[in-house]
C-alpha positions as CSV (number, residue, x, y, z in Angstrom):
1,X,12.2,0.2,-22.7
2,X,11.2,3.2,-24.2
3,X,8.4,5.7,-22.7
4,X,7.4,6.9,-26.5
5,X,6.1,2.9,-26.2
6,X,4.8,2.3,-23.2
7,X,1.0,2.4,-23.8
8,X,0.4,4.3,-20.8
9,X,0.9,8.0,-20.0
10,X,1.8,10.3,-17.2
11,X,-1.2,12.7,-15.9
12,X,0.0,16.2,-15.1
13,X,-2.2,15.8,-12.2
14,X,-3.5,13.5,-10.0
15,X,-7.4,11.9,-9.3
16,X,-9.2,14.4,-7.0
17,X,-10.4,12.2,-5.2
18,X,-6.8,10.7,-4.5
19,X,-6.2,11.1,-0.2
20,X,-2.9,9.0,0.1
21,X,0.4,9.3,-1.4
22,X,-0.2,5.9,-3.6
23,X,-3.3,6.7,-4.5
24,X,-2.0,10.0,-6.0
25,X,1.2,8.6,-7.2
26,X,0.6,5.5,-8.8
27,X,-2.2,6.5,-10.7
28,X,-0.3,9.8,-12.0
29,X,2.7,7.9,-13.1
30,X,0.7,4.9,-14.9
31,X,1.7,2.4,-12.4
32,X,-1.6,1.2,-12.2
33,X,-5.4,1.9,-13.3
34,X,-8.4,2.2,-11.0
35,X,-11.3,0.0,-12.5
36,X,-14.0,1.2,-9.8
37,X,-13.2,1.4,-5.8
38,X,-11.6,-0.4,-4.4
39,X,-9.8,-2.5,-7.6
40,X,-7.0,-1.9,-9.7
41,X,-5.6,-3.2,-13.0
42,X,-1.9,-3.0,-12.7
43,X,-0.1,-1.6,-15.8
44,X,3.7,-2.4,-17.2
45,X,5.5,-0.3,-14.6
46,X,3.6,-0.9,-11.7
47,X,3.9,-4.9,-12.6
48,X,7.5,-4.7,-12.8
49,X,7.2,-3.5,-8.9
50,X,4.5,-6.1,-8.0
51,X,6.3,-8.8,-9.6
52,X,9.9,-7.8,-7.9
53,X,8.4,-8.3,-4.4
54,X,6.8,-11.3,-5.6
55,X,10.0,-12.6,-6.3
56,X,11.8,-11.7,-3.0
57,X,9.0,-13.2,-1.0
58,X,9.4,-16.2,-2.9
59,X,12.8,-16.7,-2.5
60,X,12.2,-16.3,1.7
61,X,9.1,-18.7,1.6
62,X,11.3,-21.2,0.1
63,X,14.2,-20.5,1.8
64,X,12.2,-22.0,5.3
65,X,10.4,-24.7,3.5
66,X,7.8,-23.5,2.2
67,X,6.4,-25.0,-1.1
68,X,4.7,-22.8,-3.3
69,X,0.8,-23.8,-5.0
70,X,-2.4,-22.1,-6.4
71,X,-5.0,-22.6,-4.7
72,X,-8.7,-22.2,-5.9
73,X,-10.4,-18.6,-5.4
74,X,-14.0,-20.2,-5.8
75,X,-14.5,-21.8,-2.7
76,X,-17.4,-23.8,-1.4
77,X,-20.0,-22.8,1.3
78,X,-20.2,-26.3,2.7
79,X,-16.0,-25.9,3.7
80,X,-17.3,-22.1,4.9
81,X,-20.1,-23.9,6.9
82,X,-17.9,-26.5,8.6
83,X,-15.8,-23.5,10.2
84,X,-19.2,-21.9,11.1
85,X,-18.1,-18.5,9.2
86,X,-20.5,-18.2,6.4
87,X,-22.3,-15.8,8.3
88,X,-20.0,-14.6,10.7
89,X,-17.0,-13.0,8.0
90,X,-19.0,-10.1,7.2
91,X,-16.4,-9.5,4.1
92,X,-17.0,-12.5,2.1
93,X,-18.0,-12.1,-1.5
94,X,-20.9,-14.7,-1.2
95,X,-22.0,-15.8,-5.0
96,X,-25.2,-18.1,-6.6
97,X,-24.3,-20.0,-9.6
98,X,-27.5,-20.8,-12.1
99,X,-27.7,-24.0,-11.1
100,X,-28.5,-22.8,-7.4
101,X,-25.3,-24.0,-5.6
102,X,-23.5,-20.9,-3.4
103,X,-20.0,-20.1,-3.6
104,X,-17.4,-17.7,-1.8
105,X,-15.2,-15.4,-3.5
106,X,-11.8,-16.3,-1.3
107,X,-10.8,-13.8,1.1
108,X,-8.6,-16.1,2.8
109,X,-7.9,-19.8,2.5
110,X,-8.1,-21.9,5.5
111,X,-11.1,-23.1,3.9
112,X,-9.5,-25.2,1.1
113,X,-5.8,-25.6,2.4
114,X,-7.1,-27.3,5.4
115,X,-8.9,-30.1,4.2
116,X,-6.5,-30.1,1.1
117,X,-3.8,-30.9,3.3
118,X,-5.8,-33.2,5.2
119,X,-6.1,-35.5,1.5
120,X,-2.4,-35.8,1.2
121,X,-1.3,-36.3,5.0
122,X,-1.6,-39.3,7.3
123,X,0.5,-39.8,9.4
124,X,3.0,-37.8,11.7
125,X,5.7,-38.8,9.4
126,X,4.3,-36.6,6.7
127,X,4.5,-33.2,8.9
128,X,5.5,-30.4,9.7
129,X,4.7,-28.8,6.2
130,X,4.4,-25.5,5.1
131,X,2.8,-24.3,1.9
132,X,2.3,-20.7,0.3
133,X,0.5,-19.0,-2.6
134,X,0.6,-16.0,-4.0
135,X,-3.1,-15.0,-5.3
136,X,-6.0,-12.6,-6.1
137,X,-8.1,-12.4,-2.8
138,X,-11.8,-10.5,-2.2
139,X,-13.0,-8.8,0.2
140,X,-16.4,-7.0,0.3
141,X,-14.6,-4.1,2.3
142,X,-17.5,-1.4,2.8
143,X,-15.4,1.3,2.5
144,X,-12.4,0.5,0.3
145,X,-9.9,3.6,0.6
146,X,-6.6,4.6,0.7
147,X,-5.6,4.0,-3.1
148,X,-4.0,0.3,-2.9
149,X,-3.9,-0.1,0.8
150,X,-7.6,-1.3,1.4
151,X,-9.2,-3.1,-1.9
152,X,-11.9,-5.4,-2.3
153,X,-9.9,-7.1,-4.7
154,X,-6.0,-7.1,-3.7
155,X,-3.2,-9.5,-4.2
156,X,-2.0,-11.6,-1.4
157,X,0.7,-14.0,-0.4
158,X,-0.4,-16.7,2.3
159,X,1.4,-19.4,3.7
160,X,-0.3,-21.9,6.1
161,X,2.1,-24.1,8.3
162,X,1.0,-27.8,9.7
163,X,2.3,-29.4,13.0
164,X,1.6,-32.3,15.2
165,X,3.5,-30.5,18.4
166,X,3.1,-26.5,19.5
167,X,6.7,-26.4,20.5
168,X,7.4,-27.4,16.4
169,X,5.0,-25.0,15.5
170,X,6.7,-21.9,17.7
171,X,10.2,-23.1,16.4
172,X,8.8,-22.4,12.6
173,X,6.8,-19.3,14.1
174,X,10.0,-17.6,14.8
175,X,11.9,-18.6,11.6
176,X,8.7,-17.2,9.5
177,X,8.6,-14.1,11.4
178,X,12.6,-13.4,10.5
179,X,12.0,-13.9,6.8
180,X,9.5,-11.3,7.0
181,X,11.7,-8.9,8.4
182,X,14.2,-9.9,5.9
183,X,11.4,-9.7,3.1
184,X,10.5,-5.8,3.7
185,X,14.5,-5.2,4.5
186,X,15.0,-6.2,1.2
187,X,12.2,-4.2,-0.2
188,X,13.5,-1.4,1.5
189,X,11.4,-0.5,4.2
190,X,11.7,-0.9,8.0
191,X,8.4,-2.8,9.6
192,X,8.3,-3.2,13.2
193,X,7.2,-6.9,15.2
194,X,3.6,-5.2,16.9
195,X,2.0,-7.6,19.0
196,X,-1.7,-7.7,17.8
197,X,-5.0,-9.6,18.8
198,X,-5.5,-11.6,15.9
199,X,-8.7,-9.9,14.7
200,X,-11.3,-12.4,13.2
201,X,-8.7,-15.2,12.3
202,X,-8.0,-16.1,15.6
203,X,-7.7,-15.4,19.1
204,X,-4.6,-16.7,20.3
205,X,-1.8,-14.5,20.1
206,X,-0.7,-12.8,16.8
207,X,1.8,-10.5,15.1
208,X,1.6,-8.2,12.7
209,X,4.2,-6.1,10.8
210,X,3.9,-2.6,10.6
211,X,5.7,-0.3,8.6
212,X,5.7,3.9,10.4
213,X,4.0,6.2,8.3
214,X,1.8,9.2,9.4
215,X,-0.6,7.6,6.5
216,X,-1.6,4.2,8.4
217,X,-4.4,4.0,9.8
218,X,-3.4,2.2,13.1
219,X,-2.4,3.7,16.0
220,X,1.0,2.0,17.9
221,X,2.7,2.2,21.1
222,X,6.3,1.9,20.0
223,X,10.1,2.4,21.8
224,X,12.3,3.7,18.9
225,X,15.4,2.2,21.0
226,X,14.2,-1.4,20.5
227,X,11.9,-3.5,18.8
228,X,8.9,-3.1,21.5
229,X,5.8,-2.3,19.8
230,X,2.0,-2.6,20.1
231,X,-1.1,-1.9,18.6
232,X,-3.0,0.1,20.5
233,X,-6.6,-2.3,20.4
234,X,-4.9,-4.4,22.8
235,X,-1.7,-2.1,24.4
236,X,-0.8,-2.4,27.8
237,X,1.3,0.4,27.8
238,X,0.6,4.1,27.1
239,X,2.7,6.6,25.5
240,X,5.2,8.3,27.6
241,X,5.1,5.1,30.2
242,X,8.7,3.4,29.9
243,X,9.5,0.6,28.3
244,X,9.3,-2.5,29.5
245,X,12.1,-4.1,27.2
246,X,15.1,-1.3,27.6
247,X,13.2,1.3,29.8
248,X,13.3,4.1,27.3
249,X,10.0,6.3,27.1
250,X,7.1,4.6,24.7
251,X,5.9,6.9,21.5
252,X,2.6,6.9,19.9
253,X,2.6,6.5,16.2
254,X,1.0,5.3,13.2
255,X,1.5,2.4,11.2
256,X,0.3,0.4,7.7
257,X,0.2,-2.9,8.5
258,X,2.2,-5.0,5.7
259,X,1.8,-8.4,7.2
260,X,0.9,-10.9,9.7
261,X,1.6,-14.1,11.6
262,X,-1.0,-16.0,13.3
263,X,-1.4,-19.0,15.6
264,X,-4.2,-20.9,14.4
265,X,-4.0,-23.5,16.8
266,X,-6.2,-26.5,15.4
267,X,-9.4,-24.2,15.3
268,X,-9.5,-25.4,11.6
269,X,-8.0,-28.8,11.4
270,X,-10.4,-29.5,14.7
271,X,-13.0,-28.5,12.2
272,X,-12.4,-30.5,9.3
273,X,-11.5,-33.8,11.9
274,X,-7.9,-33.6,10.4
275,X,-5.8,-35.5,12.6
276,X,-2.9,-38.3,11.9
277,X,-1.4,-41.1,13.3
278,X,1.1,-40.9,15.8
279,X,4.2,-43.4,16.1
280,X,2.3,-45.2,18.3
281,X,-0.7,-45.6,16.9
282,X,-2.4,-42.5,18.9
283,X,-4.3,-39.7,16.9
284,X,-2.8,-36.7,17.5
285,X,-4.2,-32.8,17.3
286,X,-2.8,-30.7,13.8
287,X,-1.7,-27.2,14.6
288,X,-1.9,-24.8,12.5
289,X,0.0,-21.1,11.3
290,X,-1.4,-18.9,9.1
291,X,1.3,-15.8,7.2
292,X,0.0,-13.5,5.5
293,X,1.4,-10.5,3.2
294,X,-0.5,-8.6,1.4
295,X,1.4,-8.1,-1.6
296,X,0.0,-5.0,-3.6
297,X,-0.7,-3.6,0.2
298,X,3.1,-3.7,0.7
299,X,4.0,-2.0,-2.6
300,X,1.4,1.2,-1.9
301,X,3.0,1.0,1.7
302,X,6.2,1.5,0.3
303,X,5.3,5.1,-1.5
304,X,3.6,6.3,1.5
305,X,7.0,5.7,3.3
306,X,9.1,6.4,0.6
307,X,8.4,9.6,-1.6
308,X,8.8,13.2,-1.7
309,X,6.2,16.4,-3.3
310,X,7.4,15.4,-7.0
311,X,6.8,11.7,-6.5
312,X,7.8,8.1,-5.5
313,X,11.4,7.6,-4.6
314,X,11.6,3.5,-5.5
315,X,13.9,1.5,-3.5
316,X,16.5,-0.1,-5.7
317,X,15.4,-3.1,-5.4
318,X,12.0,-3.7,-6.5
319,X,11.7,-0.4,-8.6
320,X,10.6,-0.6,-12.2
321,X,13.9,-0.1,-13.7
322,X,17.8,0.5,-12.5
323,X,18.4,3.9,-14.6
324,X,16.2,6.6,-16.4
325,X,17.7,8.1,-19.3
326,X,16.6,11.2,-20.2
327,X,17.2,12.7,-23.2
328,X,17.0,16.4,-23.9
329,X,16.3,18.2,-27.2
330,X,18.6,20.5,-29.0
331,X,18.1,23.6,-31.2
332,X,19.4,21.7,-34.5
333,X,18.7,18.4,-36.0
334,X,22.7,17.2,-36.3
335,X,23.3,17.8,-32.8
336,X,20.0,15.8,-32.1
337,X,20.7,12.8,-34.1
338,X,24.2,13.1,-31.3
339,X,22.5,13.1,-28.6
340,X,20.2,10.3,-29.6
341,X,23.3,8.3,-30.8
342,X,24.8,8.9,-27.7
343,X,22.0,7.8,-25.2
344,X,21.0,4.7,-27.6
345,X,24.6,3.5,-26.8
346,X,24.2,3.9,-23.1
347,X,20.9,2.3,-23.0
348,X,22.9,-0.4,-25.3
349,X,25.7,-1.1,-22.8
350,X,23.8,-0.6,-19.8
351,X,21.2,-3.4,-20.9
352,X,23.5,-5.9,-22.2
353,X,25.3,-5.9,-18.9
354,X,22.2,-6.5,-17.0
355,X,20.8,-3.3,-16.2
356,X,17.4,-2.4,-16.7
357,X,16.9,0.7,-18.2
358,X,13.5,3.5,-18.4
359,X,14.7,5.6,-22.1
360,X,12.7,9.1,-21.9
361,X,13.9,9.9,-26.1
362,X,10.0,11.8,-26.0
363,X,10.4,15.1,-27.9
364,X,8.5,16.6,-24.7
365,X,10.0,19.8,-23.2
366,X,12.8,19.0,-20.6
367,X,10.3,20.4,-17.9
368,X,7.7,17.8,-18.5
369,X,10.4,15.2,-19.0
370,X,12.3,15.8,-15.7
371,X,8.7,16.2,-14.1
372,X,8.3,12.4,-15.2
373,X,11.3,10.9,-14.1
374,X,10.7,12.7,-10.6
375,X,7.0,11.1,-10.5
376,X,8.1,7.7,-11.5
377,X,10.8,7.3,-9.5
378,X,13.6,5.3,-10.5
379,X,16.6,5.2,-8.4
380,X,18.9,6.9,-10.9
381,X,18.3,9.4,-13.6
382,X,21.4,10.1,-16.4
383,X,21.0,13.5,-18.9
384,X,21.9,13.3,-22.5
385,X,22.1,16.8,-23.9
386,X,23.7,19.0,-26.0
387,X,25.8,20.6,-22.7
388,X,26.8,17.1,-21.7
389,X,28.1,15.9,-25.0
390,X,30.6,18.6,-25.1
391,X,32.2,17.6,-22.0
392,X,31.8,13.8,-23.1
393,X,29.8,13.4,-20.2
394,X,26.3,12.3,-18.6
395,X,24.8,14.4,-15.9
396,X,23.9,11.9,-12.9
397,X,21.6,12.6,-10.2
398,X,20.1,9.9,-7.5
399,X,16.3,10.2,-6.8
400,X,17.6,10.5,-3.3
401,X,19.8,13.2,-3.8
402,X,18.9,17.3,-4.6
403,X,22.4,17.7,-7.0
404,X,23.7,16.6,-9.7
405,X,27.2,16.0,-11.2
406,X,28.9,14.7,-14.4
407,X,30.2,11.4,-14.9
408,X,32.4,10.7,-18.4
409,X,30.6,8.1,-20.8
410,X,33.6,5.8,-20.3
411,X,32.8,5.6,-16.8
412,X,29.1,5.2,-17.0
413,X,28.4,1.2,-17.0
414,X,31.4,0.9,-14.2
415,X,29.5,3.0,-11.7
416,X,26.1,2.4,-12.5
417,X,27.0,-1.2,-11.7
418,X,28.8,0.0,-8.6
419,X,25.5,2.0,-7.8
420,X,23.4,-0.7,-8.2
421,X,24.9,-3.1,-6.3
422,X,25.0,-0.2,-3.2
């Protein structure tokens, strides 16, 4: 992929009125394009990102059971009015169609899954079942703010889990909450287990994941010895108390919350009279779990955790390419047609071994160039120049790191390979 192509560009500076990190960053690099507040068309890098988590949450959905669908986004007020939250979600999108019938923009989905679920299931032989989506959800957020973390228009995975016992349903609880932490592991970030209220969805005891960053905008009691943590709208600890898992003293902090696990009990099933036959003839109560991530939440979460004055520093796994080769511009056009020679091999061989590759061959000034490669982010930047050639080499620096080194062109795809796989 070469940047002379990409139809989007790199903004010397950022939107004034850009407050957060991602809303600074991702705008600046091209990652994504803000339509009006609160929404965002996501561009080719930025996609790359998106669809990379996409793919690792995928793969832990299914790895627990979960089968994967597409729900409808139009939903119908007479589903909204059965849970008696019409009026009572003061986010939904609430629309009139011209021939007078009302709909709701989705926000959430217990509103279709449930009685979808209910069409297909009969007996207790057909459950427990979990099933997941990944999908454009609305919100009619009155302030939408902080770049991608709060939108009225967002992307969202949601899996909702079905269960004729509680003790089944706490058994998949705790499997679902493990994938999450191994989702944002393997996005790079560390998220810590907060216990949580449940907010609107329900009251019965809840969990969100919470990733430390001075940028969130909810306030934690946390022990950084163990995995204790709380948010602080229903804490029963204070900071500097001990804690009551290891006994070390509790910090206050801040925290973006990434995702969330609730039990649902069979507030909505009870609603929709969704129940099935027992094995002995009894009808017998549905409970339900609802898990949520929001997906383009968690990728502006990870630049507010992970970036530096210059830019984003991408984790290697989800960022928009492996390597960024940058190629500088010499004084002559012989030595130039070298240099581009030379990186158009190392592009060639990196690629066809499976490594995806960001080619800077712009005739920009090497200060706007490295400028770029700092504000986008990608793990690994190699240098083609004129200096480098002459010592058969590639200068290799880490988005990580503050110096560089040379590494001989033979050696290139061997460590790359051996970086990547770090």
């Amino acid at each position: 992929m070469k940047m002379s192509q990409l139809f989007t560009k790199t903004k010397k500076s950022a939107p004034a009125d850009a407050e957060t990190a991602n809303a600074k960053f991702l705008q600046q690099a091209g990652f994504v394009y803000q339509e009006m507040a609160g929404v965002y068309s996501w561009l080719p890098l930025g996609l790359r990102v998106l669809r990379k988590v996409e793919t690792i949450i995928r793969q832990e959905m299914n790895a627990i059971g979960g089968q994967e669908l597409f729900l409808t986004a139009l939903q119908s007020k007479e589903n909204w009015l059965t849970t008696q939250r019409w009026d009572d979600v003061d986010v939904l999108f609430k629309l009139q169609s011209q021939t007078g019938k009302e709909y709701a923009l989705g926000p959430t989905a217990e509103e279709v899954i449930t009685p979808l679920v209910q069409s297909f299931t009969h007996s207790y032989k057909d459950l427990p079942l979990a099933v997941y989506q990944i999908q454009t959800k609305f919100r009619d957020e009155l302030r939408a703010k902080s770049g991608v973390l709060r939108g009225r228009e967002f992307l969202m995975k949601d899996m909702y889990s079905f269960h004729t016992d509680r003790q089944n349903f706490l058994e998949f609880y705790e499997k679902a909450k493990e994938a999450y932490l191994r989702i944002y592991e393997r996005c790079g970030v560390s998220a810590k287990v907060t216990e949580s209220s449940g907010g609107s969805f329900s009251k019965n005891p809840s969990h969100e994941f919470q990733i430390e960053t001075a940028a969130g905008e909810d306030d934690l009691i946390l022990c950084r010895n163990c995995t204790f943590a709380q948010n602080t709208e229903i804490a029963t600890k204070q900071s500097g108390e001990p804690c009551p898992d290891c006994g070390k003293e509790l910090a206050a902090s801040k925290g973006i919350e990434v995702g969330n696990i609730f039990d649902l009990s069979s507030r909505f099933t009870d609603a929709f009279g969704f129940t099935v036959t027992g094995e002995e003839g009894e009808k017998k109560t549905i409970y339900m779990g609802c898990y949520g991530i929001g997906v383009s939440r968690l990728v502006g979460s990870i630049v507010e955790a992970s970036h530096d004055e210059r830019g984003m520093i991408w984790p290697k796994s989800i960022a928009p390419a492996h390597v960024h080769i940058t190629t500088l511009n010499a004084k002559d056009k012989e030595s130039q047609d070298r240099i581009m020679q030379a990186s158009e091999e190392v592009q060639e061989k990196l690629i066809s071994n499976g490594i995806e590759v960001l080619w800077d061959e712009r005739s920009n000034s090497i200060g706007e160039k490295l400028a770029d490669a700092d504000l986008i982010g990608i793990p690994l930047r190699i240098i083609v120049s004129e200096k480098t050639l002459k010592e058969g080499s590639v200068e290799w620096k880490a988005r990580t790191e503050t110096e560089s080194h040379l590494v001989k062109f033979e050696d290139v795809l061997e460590q790359v390979q051996s970086f990547v796989a770090e």
